[in-house]
PAKOL-852278 format. One line per field, with one value per residue (C-alpha): residue in three letters; chain; x, y, z. Coordinates in nm, 4 decimals, decimal comma, m for minus. Each point is the difference from the previous one (the first is absolute). Layout:
<atoms>
code (ALA  ...)
unit (A  ...)
xx (X  ...)
yy (Y  ...)
zz (Z  ...)
</atoms>
This chain:
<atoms>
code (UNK  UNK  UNK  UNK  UNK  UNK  UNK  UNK  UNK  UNK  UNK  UNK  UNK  UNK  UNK  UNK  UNK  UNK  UNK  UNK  UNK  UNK  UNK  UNK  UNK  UNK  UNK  UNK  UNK  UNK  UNK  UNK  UNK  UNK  UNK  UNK  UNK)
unit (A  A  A  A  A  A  A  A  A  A  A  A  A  A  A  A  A  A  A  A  A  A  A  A  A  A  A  A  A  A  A  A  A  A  A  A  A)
xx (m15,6058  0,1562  m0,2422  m0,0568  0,3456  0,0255  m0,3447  0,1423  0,2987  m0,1689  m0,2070  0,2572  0,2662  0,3664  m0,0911  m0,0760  0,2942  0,1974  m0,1279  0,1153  0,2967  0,0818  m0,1701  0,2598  0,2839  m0,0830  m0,0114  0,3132  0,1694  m0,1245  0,0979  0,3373  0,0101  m0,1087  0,2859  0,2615  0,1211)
yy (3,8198  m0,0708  m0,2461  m0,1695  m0,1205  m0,1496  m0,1597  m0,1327  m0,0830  m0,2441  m0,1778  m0,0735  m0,0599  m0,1235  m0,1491  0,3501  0,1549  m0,2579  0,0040  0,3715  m0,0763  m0,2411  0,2698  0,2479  m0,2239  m0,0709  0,3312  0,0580  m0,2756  0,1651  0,3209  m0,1196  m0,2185  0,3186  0,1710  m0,2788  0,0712)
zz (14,2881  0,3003  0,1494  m0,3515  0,0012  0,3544  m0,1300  m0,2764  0,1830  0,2630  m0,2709  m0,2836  0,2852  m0,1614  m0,3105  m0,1489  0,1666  m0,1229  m0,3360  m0,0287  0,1036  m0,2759  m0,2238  0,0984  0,0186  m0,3370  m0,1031  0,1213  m0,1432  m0,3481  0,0270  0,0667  m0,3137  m0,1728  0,1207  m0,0574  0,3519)
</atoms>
């Protein structure tokens, strides 16, 4: 699992890490509107 992920890691480099980073952000930003924080 372990070694799939540094794998992964070293052949999607940033985009993907940013891309689910944005993704989360996103998320976030949603849940908050939900709440009405």
């Amino acid at each position: 699992m372990l070694g799939a992920a540094i794998i992964r890691y070293d052949k999607v480099s940033d985009h993907f890490w940013t891309g689910l980073l944005l993704v989360q952000l996103s998320n976030l930003c949603f849940a908050i509107g939900m709440v009405g924080v």
